[in-house]
N, CA, C and O of each residue as an XYZ file, in Angstrom:
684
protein
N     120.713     68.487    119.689
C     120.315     68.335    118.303
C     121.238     67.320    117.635
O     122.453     67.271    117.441
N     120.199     66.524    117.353
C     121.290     65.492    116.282
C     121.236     65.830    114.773
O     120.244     66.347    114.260
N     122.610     65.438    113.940
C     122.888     65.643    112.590
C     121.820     64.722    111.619
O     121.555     63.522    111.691
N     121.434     65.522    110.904
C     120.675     64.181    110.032
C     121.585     63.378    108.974
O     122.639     63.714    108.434
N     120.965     62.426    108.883
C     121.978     61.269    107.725
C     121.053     60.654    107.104
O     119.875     60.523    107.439
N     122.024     59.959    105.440
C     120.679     59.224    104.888
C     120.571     58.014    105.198
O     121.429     57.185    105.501
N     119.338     57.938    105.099
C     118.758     56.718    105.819
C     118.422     55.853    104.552
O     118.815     54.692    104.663
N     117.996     56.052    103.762
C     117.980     54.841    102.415
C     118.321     56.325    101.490
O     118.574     57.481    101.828
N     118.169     55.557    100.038
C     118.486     56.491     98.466
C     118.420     55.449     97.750
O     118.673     54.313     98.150
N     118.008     55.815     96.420
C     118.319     55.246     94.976
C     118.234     55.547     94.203
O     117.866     56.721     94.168
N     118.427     54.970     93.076
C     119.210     55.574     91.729
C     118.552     55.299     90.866
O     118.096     54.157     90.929
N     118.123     56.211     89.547
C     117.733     56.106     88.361
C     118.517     56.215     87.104
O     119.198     57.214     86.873
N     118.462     55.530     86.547
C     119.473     55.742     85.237
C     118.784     55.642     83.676
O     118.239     54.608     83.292
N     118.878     56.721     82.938
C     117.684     57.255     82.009
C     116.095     56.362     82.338
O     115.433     55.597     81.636
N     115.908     56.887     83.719
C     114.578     56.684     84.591
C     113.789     55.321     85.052
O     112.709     55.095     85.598
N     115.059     54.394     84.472
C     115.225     52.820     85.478
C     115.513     53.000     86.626
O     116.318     53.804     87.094
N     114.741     52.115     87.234
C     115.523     52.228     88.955
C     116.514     51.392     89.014
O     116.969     50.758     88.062
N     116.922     51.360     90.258
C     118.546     50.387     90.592
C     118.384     50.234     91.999
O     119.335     49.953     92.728
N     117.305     50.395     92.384
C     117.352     49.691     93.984
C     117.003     48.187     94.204
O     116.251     47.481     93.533
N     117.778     47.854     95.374
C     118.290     46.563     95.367
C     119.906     45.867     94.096
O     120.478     44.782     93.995
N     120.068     47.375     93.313
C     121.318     46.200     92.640
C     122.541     47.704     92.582
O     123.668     47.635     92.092
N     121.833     49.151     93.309
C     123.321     49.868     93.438
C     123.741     49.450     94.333
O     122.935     48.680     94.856
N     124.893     49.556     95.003
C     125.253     49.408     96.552
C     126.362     50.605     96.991
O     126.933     50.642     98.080
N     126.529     51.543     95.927
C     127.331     52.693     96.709
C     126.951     53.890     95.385
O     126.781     53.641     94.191
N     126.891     55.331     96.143
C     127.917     56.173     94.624
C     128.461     57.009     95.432
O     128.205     57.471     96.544
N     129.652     57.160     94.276
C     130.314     58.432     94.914
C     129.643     59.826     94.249
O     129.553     59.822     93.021
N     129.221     60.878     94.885
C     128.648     61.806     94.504
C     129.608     62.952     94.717
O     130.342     63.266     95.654
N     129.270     63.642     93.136
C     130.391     64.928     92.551
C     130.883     65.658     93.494
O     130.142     66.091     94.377
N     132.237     65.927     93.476
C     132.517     67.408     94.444
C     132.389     68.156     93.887
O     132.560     67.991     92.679
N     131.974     69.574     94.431
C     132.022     70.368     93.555
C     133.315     71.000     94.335
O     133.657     70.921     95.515
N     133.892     71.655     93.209
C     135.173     72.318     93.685
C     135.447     73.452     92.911
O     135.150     73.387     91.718
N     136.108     74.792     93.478
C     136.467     75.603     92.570
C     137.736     75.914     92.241
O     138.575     76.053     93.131
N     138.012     76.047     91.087
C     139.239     76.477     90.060
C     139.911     77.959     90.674
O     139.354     79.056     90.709
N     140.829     77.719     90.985
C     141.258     78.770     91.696
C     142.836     79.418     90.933
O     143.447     78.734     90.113
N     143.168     80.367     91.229
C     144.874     80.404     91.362
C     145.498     81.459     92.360
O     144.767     82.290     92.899
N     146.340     81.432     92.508
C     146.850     82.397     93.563
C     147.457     83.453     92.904
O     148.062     83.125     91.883
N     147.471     84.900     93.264
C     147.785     86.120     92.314
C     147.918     87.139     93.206
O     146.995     87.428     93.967
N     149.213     87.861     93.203
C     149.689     89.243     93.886
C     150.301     90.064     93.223
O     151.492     89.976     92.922
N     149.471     91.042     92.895
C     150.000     91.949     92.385
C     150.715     93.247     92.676
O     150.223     93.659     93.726
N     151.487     93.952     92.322
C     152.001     95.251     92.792
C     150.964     96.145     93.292
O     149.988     96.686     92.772
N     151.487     96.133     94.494
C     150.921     96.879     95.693
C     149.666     96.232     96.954
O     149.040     96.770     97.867
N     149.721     95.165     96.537
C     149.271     93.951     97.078
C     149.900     93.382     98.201
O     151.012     92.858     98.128
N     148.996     93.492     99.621
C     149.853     92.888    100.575
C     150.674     91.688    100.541
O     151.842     91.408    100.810
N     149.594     91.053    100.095
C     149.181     89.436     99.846
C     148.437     88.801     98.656
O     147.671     89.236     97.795
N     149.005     87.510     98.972
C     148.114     86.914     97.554
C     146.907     86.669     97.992
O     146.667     86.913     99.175
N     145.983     86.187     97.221
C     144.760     86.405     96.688
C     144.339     84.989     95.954
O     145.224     84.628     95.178
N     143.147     84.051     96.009
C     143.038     83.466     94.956
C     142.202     83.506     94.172
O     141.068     83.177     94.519
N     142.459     83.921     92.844
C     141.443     84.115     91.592
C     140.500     82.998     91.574
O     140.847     81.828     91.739
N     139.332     83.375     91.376
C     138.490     82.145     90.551
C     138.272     81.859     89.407
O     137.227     82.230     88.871
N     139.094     81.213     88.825
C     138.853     80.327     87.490
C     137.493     79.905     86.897
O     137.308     79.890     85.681
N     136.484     79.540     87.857
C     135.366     78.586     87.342
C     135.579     77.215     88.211
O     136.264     77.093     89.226
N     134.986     76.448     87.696
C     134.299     75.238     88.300
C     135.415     73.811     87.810
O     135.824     73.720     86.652
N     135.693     73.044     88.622
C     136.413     71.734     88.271
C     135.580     71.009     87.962
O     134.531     70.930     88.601
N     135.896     70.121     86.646
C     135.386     68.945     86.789
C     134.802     68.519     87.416
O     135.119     68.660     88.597
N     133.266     67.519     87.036
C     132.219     66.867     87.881
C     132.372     65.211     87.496
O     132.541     64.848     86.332
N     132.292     64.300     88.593
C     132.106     63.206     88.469
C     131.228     62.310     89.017
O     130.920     62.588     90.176
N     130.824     61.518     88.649
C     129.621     60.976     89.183
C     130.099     59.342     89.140
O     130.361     58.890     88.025
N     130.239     58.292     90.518
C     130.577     56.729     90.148
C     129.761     56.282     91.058
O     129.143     56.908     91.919
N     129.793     55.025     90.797
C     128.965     54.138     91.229
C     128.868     52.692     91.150
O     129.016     52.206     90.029
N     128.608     51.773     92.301
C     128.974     50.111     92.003
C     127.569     49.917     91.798
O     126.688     50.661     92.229
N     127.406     48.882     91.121
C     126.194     48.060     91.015
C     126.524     46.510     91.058
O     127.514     46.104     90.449
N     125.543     45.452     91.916
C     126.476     44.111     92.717
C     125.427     43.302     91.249
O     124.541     42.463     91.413
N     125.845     43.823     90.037
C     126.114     42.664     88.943
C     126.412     43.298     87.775
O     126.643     44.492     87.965
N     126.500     42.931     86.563
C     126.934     43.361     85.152
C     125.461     43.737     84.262
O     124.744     43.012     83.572
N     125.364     45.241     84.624
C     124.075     45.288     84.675
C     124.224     45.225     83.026
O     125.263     45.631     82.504
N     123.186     44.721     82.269
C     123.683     44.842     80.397
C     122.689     46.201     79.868
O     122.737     46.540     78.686
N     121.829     46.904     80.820
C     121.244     47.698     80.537
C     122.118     48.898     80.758
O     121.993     49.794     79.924
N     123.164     49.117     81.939
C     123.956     49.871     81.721
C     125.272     50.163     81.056
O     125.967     51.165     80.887
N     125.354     48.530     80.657
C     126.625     48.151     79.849
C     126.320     48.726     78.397
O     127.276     49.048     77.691
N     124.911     48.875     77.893
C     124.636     49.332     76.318
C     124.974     50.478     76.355
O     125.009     50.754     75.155
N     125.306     51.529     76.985
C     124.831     52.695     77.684
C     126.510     53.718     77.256
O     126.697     54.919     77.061
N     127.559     52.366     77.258
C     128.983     53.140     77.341
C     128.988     53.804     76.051
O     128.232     53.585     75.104
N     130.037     54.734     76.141
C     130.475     55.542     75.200
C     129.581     55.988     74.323
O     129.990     56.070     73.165
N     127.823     56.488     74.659
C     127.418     57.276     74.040
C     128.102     58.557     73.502
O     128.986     59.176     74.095
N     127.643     58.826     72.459
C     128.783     60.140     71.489
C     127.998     61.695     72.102
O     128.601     62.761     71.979
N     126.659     61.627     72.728
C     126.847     62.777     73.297
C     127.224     63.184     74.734
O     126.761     62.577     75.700
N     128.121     64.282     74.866
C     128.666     64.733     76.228
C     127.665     64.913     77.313
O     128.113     65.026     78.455
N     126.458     64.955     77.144
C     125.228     64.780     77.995
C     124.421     64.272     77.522
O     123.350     64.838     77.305
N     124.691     62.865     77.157
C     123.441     61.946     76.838
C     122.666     60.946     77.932
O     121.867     60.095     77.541
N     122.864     61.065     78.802
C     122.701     59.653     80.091
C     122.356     60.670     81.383
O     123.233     61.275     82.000
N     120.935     60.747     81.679
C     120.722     61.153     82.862
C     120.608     60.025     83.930
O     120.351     58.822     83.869
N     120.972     61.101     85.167
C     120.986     59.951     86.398
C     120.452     60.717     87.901
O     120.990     61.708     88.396
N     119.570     60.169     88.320
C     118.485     60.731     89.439
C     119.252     59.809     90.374
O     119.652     58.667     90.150
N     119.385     60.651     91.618
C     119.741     60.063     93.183
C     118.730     60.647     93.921
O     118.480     61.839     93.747
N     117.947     59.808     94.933
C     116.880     60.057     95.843
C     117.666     59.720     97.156
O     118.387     58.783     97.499
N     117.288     60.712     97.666
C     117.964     60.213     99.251
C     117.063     60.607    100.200
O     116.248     61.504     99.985
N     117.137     60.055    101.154
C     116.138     59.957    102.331
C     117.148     61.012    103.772
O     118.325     60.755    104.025
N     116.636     61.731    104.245
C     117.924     62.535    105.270
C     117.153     62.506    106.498
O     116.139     63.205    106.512
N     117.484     61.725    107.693
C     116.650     62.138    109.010
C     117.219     61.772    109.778
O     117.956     60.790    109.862
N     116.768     63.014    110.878
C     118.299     62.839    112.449
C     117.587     61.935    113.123
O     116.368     61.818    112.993
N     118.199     61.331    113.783
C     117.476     60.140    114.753
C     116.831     61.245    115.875
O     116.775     60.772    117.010
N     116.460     62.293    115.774
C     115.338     62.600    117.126
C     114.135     62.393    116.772
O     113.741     62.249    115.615
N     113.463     62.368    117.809
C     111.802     62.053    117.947
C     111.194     63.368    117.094
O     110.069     63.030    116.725
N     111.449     64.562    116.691
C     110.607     65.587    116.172
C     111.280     65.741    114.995
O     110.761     66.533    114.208
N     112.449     65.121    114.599
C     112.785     64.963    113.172
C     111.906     65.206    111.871
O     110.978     64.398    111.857
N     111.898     65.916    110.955
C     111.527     65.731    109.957
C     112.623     65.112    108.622
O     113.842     65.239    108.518
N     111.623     64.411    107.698
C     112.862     63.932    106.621
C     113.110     64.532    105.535
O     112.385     64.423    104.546
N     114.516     65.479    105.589
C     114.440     65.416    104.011
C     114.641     65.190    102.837
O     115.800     64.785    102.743
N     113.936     65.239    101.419
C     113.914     64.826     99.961
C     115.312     65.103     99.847
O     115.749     66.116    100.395
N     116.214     64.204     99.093
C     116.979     64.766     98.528
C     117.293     64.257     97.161
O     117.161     63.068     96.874
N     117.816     65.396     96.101
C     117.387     64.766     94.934
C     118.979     65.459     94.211
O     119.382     66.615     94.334
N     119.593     64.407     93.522
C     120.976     65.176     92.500
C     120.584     64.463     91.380
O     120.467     63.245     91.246
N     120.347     65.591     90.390
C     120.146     65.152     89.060
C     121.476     65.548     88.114
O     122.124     66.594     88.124
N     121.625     64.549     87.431
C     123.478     64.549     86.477
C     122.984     64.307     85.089
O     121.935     63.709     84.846
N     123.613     64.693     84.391
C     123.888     63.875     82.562
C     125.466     64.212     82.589
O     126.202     65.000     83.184
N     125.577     63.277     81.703
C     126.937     62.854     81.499
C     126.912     61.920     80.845
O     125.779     61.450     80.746
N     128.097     61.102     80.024
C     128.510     59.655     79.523
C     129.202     58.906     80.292
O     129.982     59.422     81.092
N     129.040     57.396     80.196
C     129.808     56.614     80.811
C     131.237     56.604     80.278
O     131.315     56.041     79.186
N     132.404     57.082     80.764
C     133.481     56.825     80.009
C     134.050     55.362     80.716
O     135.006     54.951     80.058
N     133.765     54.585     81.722
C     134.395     53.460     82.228
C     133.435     52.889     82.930
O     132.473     53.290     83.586
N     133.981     51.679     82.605
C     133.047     50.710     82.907
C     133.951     49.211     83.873
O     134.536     48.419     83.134
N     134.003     48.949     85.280
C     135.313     47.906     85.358
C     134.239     47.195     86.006
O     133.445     47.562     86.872
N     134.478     45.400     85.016
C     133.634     44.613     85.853
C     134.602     43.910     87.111
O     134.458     42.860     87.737
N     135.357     44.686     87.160
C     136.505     43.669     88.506
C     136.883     42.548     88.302
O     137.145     42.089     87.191
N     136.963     41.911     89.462
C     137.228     40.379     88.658
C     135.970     39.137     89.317
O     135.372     39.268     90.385
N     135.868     38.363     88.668
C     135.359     37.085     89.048
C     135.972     36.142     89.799
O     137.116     35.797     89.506
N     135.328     35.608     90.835
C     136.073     35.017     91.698
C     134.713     33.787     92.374
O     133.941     33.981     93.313
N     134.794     32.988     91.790
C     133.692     31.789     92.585
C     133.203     32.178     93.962
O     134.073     32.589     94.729
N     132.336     32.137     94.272
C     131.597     31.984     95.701
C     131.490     33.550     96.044
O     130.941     33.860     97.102
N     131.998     34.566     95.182
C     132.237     35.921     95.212
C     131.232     36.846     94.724
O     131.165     36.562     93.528
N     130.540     37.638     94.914
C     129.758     38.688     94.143
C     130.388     39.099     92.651
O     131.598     39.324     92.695
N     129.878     39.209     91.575
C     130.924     40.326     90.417
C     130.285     41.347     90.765
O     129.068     41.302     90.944
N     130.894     42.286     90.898
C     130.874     43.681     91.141
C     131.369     44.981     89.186
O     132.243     44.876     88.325
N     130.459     45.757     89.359
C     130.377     46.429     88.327
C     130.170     47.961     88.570
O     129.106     48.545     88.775
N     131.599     48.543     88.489
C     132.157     49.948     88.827
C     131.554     50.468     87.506
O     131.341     49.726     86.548
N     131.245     52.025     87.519
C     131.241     52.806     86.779
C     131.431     54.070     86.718
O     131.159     54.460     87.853
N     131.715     54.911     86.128
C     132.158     56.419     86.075
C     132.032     57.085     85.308
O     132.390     56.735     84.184
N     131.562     58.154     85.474
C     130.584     59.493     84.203
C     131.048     60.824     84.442
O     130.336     61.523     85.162
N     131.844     61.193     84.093
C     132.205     62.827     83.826
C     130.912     63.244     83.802
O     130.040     62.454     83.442
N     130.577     64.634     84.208
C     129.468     65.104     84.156
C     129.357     66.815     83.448
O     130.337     67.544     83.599
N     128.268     67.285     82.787
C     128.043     68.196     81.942
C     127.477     69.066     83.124
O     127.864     70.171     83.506
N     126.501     68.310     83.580
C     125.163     69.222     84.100
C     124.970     68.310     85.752
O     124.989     67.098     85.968
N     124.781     69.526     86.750
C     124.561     69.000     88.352
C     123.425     69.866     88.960
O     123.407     71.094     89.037
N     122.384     68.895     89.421
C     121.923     69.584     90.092
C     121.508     69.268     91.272
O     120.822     68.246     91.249
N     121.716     69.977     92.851
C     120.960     69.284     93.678
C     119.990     70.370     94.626
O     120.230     71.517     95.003
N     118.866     69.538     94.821
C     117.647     69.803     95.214
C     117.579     68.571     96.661
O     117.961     67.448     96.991
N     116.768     69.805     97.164
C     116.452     69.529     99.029
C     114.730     70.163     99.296
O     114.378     71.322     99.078
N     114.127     69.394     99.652
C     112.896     69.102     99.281
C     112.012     70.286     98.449
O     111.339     71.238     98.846
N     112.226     69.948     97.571
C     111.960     71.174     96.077
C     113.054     72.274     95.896
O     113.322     72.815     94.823
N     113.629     72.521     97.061
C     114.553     73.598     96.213
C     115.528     73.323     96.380
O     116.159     72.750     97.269
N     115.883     74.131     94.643
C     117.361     73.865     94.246
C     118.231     74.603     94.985
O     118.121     75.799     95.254
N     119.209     73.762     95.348
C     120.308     74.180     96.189
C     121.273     75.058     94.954
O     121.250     76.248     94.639
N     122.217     73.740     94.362
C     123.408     74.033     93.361
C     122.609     73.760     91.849
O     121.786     72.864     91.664
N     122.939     74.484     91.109
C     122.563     73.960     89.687
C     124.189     74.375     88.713
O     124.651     75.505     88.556
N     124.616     73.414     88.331
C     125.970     73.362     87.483
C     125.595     73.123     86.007
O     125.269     72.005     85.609
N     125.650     74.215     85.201
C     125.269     73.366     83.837
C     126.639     73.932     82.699
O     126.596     75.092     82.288
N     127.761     73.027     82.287
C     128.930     73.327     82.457
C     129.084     73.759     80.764
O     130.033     74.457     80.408
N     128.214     73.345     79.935
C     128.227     73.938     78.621
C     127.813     74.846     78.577
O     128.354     75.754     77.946
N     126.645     75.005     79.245
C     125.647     76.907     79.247
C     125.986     77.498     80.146
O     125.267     78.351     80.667
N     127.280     77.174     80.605
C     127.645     78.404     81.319
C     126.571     79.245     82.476
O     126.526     80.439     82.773
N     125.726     78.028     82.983
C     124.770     78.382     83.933
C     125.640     77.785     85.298
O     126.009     76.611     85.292
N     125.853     78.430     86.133
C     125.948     78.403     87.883
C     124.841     78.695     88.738
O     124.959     79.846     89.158
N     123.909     78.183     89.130
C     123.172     78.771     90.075
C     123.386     78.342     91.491
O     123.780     77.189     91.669
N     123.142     79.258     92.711
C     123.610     78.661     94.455
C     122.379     79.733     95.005
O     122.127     80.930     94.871
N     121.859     78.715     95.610
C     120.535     79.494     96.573
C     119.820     80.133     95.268
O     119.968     81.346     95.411
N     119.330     79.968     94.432
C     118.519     80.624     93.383
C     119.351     81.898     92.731
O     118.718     82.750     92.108
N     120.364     81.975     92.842
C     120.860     83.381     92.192
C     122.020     82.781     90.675
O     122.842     81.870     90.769
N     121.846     83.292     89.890
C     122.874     82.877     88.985
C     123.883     83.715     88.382
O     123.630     84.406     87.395
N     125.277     83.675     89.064
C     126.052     83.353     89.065
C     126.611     84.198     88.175
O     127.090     85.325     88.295
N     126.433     83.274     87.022
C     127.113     83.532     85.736
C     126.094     84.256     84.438
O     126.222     84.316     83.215
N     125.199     84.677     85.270
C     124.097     85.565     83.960
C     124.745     86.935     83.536
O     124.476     87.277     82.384
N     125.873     88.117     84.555
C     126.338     88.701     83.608
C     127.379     88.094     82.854
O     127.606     88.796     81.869
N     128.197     86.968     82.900
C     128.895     87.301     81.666
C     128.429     86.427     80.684
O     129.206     86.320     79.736
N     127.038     85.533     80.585
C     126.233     85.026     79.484
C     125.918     86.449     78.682
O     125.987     86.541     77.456
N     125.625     87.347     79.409
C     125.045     88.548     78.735
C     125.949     89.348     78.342
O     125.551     90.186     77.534
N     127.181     89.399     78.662
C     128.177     89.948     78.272
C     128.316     89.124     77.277
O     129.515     89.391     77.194
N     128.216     88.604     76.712
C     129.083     87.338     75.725
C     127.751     87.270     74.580
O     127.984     86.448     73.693
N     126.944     87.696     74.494
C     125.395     87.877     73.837
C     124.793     86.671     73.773
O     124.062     86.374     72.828
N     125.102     85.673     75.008
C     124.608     84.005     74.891
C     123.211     84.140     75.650
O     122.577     83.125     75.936
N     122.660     85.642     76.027
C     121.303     85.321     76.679
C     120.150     86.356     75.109
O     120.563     87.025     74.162
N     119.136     86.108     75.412
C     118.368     86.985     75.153
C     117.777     88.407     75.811
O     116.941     89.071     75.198
């Protein structure tokens, strides 16, 4: 059995495409907030879970795109959605491919056009803290991160619905 890998992807940015002018992203880790804690009568430590780290979302595009350049320092913390399509298939003959889809909002907080250099590509970095993550594998949602509503979802279960309801943030 071979591993599958992606074979093409591209990018939407408030539902423009960018194929042919992304040429990389780095896509969010997700990571968890942890600490280490032993208490009396405790063999050993233990690590608490905190919650969720920080999400980031970057990405080059091989020019100064001005449609994404209008785009910086929007004033809301999830104003700028961004769709990644990816293509996933193992090189065997009975392979099937699958959808893969990470949907983000976030703002651009940086923007680096690098430098200019004659006979050279300009290259145009960018980087978006992110509010809200979600990724989906051909229709279903895998992870859903939504970091203001206090929504976690993994394999369809969520997470964090008792303490929304503890906190009277559900209906």
């Amino acid at each position: 059995m071979l591993p599958k890998h992606i074979k093409n992807w591209n990018a939407f940015v408030e539902g423009v495409g960018l194929a042919g002018l992304a040429e990389e992203v780095v896509t969010p880790v997700i990571e968890r907030v942890t600490e280490a804690y032993r208490g009396a009568g405790m063999l050993g430590e233990v690590e608490l879970d905190l919650g969720v780290e920080a999400l980031k979302l970057e990405f080059t595009l091989a020019e100064f795109n001005t449609g994404i350049l209008k785009q910086f320092g929007v004033p809301d913390a999830s104003g700028i959605g961004v769709r990644l399509l990816a293509a996933a298939k193992a090189d065997g003959a009975d392979s099937n491919t699958d959808a893969i889809e990470m949907s983000v909002r976030g703002r651009f907080t940086k923007m680096d056009p690098g430098t200019l250099k004659s006979g050279d590509m300009a290259k145009m970095k960018c980087e978006m803290p992110l509010t809200y993550f979600k990724y989906t594998v051909n229709g279903d949602v895998i992870i859903e991160i939504d970091l203001i509503n206090g929504i976690e979802k993994v394999g369809g279960v969520d997470r964090q619905a008792g303490i929304r309801q503890a906190l009277g943030l559900t209906a």
